[in-house]
Each structure stands twice: as C-alpha cells, then as structure tokens.
C-alpha positions in Angstrom: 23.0 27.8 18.1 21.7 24.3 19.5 19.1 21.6 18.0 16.6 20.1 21.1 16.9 16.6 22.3 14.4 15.5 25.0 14.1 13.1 27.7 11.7 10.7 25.5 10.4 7.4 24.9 11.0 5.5 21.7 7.9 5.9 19.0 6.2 3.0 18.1 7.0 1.4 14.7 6.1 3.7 11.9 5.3 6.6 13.7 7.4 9.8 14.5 8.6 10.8 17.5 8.1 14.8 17.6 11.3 16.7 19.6 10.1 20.2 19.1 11.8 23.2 17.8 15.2 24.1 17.5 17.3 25.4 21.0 19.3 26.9 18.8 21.5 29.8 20.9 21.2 33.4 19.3 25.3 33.7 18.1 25.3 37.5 17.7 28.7 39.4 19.1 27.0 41.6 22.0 24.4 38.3 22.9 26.6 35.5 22.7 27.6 36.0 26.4 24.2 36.9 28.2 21.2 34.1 29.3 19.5 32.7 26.1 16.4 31.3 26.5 16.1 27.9 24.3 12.6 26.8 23.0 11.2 24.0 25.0 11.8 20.8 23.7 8.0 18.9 23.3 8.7 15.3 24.9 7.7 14.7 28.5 10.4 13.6 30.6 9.7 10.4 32.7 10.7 10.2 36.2 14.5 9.6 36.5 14.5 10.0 32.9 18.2 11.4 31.9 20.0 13.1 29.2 23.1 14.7 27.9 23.6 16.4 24.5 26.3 18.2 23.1 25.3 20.6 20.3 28.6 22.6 18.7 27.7 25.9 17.0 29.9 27.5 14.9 29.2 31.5 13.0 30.5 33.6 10.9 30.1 37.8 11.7 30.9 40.4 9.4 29.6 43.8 10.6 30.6 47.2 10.8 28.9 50.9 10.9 27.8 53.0 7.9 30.9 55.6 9.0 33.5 52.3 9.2 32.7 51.2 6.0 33.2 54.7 4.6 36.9 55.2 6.4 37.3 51.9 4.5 36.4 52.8 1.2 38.1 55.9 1.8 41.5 53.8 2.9 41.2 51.6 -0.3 42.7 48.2 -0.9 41.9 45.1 0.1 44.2 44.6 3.6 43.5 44.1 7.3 43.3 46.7 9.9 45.8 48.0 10.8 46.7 49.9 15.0 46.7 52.9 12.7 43.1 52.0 11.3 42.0 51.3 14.4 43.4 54.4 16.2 41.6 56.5 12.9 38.4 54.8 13.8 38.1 55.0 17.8 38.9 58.8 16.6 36.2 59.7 14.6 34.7 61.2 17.3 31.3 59.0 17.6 30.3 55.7 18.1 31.7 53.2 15.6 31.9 49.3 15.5 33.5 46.8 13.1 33.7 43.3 14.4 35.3 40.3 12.0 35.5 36.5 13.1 34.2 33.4 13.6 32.7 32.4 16.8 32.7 28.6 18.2 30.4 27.6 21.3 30.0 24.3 22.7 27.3 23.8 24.8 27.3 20.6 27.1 23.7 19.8 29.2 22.7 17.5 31.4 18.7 16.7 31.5 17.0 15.1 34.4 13.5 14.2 35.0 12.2 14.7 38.5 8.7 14.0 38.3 6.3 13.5 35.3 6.1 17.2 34.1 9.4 18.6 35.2 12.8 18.7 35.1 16.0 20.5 35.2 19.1 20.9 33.7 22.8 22.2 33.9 24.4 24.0 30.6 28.3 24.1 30.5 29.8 26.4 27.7 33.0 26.4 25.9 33.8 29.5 23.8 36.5 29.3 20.7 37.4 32.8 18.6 39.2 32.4 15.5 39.3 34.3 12.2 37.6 31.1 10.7 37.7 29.6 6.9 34.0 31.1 5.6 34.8 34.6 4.3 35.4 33.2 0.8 33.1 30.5 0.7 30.4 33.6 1.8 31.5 36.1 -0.4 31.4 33.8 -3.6 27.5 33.1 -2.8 26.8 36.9 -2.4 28.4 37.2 -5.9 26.9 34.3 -7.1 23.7 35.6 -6.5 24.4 39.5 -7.4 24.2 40.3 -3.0 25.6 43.3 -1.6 29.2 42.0 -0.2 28.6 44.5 2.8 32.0 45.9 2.9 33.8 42.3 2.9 35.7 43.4 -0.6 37.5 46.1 1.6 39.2 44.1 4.6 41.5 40.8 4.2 40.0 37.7 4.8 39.6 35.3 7.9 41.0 37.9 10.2 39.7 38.1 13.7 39.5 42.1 13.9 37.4 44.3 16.0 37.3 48.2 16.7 34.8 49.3 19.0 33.2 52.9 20.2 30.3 52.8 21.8 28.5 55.4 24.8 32.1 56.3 25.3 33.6 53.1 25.6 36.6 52.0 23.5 38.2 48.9 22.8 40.4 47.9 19.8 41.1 44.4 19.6 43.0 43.6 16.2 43.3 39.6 17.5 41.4 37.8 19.8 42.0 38.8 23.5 41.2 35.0 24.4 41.8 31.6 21.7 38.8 30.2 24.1 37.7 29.4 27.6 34.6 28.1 29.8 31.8 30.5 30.0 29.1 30.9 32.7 27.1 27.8 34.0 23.3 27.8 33.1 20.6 26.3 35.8 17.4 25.7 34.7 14.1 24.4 35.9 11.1 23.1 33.2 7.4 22.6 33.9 4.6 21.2 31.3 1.0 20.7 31.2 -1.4 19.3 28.8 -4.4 21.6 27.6 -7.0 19.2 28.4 -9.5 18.3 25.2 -6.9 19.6 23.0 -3.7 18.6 21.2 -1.7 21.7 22.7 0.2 21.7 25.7 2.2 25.3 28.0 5.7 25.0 29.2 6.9 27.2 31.6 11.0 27.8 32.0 12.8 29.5 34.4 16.7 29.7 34.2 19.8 31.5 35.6 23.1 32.5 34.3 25.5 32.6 37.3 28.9 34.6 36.7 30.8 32.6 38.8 34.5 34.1 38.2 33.6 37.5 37.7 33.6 39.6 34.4 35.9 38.0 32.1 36.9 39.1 28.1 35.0 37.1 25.9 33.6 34.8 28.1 31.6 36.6 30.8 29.5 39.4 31.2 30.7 39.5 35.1 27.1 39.4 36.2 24.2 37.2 36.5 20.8 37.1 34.6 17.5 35.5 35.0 15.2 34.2 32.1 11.9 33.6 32.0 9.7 31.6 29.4 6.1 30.6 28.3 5.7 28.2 25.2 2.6 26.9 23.4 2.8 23.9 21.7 0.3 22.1 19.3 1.4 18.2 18.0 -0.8 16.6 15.0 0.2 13.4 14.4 3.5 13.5 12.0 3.7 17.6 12.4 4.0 20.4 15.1 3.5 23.8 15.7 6.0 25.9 18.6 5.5 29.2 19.9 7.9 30.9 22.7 7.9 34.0 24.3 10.8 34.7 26.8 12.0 37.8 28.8 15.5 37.9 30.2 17.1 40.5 32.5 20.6 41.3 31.7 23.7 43.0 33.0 27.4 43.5 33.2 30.1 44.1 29.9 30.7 42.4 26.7 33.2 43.7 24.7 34.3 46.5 27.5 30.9 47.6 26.1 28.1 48.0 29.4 24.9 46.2 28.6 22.7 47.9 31.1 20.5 46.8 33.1 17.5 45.8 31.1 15.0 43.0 30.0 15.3 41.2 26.4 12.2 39.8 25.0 12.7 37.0 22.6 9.8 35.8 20.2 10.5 32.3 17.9 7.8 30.1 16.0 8.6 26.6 14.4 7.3 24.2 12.2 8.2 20.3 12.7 7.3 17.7 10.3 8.3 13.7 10.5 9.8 13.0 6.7 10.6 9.7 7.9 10.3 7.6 10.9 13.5 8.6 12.1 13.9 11.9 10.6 12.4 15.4 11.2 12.6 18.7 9.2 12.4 22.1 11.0 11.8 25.3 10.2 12.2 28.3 12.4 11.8 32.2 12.9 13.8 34.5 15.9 12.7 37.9 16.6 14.6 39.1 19.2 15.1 43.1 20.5 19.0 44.0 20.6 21.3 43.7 23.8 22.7 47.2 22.7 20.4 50.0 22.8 22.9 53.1 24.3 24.4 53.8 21.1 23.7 56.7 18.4 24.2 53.6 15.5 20.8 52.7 14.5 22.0 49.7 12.8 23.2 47.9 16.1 20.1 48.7 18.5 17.4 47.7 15.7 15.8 44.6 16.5 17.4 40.9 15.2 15.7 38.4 13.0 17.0 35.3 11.9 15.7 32.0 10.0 16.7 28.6 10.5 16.4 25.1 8.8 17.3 22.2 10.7 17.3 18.5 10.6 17.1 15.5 13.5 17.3 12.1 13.9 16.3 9.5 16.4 18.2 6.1 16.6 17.3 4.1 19.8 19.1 6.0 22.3 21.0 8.3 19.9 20.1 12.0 18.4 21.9 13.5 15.7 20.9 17.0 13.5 22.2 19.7 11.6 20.7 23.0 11.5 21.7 26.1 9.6 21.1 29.6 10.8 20.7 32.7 8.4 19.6 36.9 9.0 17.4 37.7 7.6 17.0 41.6 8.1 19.3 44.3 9.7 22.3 42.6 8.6 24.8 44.9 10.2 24.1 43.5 13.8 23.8 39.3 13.5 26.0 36.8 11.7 25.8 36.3 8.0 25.7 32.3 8.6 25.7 30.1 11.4 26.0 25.9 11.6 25.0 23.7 14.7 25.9 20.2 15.2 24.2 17.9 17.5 24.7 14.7 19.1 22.6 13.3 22.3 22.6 9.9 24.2 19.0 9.6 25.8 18.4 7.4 28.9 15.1 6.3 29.5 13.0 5.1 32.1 9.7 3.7 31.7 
C-alpha cells in the first residue's frame, strides 16, 4: 500500500494544496507480485519538475479455506503446522490454501515532469516476509469487539506458514522461501487534461512490469504485465473527488501457483478534504476482481474489497502520511490490516 505525492507547487498561504487519492498498492498474497495500477495523483507536474518518494507498507494475512480450518479444528490445540499438517493438507485430495505472515514492501519512485501534462516514472520494490508482531494485537480487537477470530485461535502466533493446493499445484512452505529481495522494476508514462468550463480534469496511465531476472519465489511472477488506466478527477476548493478504473494483463507464477493469462480490472473512489493548511484527510474504496480464478475455493476467486483512511502532509519541499488499510468483505482472500508510511522530497520548477 502507498500514499501519493505529486510533482507540485507550493499553495498559497491559507489554502490547501490537494494531492489526490491514496497509491496505495493492493497487499493481498496472490497480487502482491503482479502490476498494480496506483490512482493518479491530482497535481500537474511542471516541466523538469522532479520527485522521489518512498512509501513502506507493511500487512498482516491470515487466511485459509473452509476444509483447512476444519482439519484444524479437527487437529485441536493451539500450535503451528507442522510437515505432517502440511502433508495431511496437500492430501486432502482438492484444492486447499492457508497462508500466515506478514508482508513488507518498499516501494522507491522517481517522478519526472517532461512537459506540462506528463510525466513518467520508475518504481523500484523491495520485498520483506516475516511472521510479523500483529497476530495478538489483531486477535485482542476481534475479541474486543465480539469478531469472528477466523481460525487464528487454532494456529501459533507470528509464524510465517503456508500450505498451498491449487488446479493441481502444490507447494508447502512452513518458513519463508526468501527473508526478502528486489522485485520487478515498474515503468510508467502519465498524461492529464483539464475538462474545459469545469473543475474536473482525465488522466490517462499506462505502465509496465518488466520481469527482468526471470520467475523468482516471492519476488517475481517471471513474466511481464501491462496496465492501463483512466481517472476522473473533480477539485472544489479545500475537497476532491477521485475515480479510477484500470485494467491490467497478467501472467506467470506466484506461489508455484499459475496466474493465467488474463486481465484484472481494478475500480477505487476517494474522498480528499484539507483539515488544515498543511494536512489532508482521505478516505478510500478498492474493488478489485481476484488474480486467482482456476480454483474450486470460492472464497479465493470472489472479488476483493478493501477501505482505507489515510493522512498527508505538505511542508515546503517535504511529504509525510500515514494511511491504514482494512477488508472489508470476503475476508478469507485479503489481509486483515495493512499500514503505509510515506515520506517524499519534491523538487520544483516554476
């Protein structure tokens, strides 16, 4: 998950500066390796305007099938998985998934404006995998607030565990094939223009993901995709309205699991509003269709839908924000909880 910086100029005293919504990357297992296509940020970039932001995001996944969670329950106790679980599981004789860990992604870009309506950009990715410190801290606000624990109670906490069969394909991986590593380079081209007698404006993206090493675990697919995306943005004064619409063809392996060839659409909306001069509050919707759709599992191939709640700052040359990601639906196939960090030095040009 990222929060958007833009190639801007500073507002004038008292007003504020409007970035757009949050680029926040979609951190779910099976997506976290394919071309995401981030909401355009709403600031026009100058001429030889520059940028580089580094945005760390950093989720927690909990998620298993219906006939996982009854081996569990069936096993008893409160322990991790064991090779023997794991065998017991790729043995049932039809798909099956659990997946356990915490997922870190820093995500380094480079903005450049070539003229006064485009620019590019270069995204550099570092992966981390780790059975995290959030499993308690999650389970106590689902009992707290009288939530379904969703199976936690019946595996051993901050474990990085998965046990995968899916369309024939098995994997068991009971600790994390990789600590971390680079991922795929992202290249990406940005175009804007104003609605003329109005206050909204259309941005049209373009990007590739280039698998330049080759499938690798955990941090490639092994093949490239291509994104596409068409935003509408409206901008009144001290709020905003964003809407994107993006379509990405993907390919290769994640997981030892085949994607297939096939297109993604992606649908977000957002809600900006200044609550200072500095300081802006966002709120934000995903709707996104599932990487995984050859499986018998209807809980991994329904569709994805996450909320988020972010805020951003803008000091001068400096952006800052926090954002906090949540599913909201289908919660067998995203993260329980996701955090994104931001920090962005802005050069301008007039």
């Amino acid at each position: 998950m990222t929060v958007v910086l833009g190639l801007a100029a500073t507002p004038a005293r008292g007003e504020t500066e409007l970035l757009g919504p949050l680029r926040i990357r979609d951190m779910t297992p099976f997506n976290l390796l394919r071309l995401d296509m981030l909401p355009a940020h709403a600031v026009p970039a100058a001429p030889g305007s520059w940028a580089i932001e580094a945005d760390l995001s950093y989720s927690n996944t909990f998620v298993m099938s219906d006939n996982v969670q009854s081996y569990l329950e069936a096993r008893g106790g409160r322990r991790p998985l064991s090779q023997t679980d794991a065998d017991a599981i790729l043995g049932l004789g039809r798909d099956a998934y659990y997946v356990d860990g915490e997922f870190g992604l820093l995500d380094l870009t480079f903005h450049y404006g070539i003229t006064r309506r485009s620019s590019v950009y270069l995204t550099l990715s570092a992966y981390d995998f780790t059975g995290g410190f959030l499993d308690g801290t999650i389970e106590g606000f689902h009992k707290t607030f009288g939530l379904d624990p969703n199976g936690r109670d019946l595996a051993a906490r901050n474990r990085f565990q998965g046990v995968l069969s899916i369309d024939g394909v098995q994997a068991s991986f009971l600790s994390p094939p990789v600590e971390g590593g680079l991922g795929d380079p992202v290249f990406g081209l940005r175009r804007a223009w104003p609605l003329r007698g109005s206050r909204w404006g259309l941005v049209l993206d373009g990007a590739a993901k280039i698998a330049w090493r080759g499938e690798r675990p955990f941090l490639s697919t092994g093949t490239d995709d291509y994104g596409l995306q068409a935003s509408l943005q409206g901008k009144f004064s001290r709020q905003a309205v964003y809407f994107s619409a993006s379509a990405v063809r993907t390919d290769g392996r994640v997981f030892g699991v085949e994607l297939r060839q096939s297109i993604i659409p992606t649908l977000t909306a957002a809600y900006e509003v200044g609550v200072t001069g500095h300081t802006n509050l966002i709120m934000q919707l995903y709707a996104s269709r599932s990487t995984i759709q050859d499986t018998t599992i209807d809980q991994l191939k329904a569709d994805k839908y996450q909320a988020s709640l972010g805020l951003r700052s803008l000091r001068g040359h400096l952006v800052y924000g926090f954002a906090v990601t949540e599913n909201v639906e289908n919660f067998a196939n995203t993260p329980d909880i996701g955090v994104s960090l931001t920090l962005a030095w802005i050069a301008l040009r007039p």
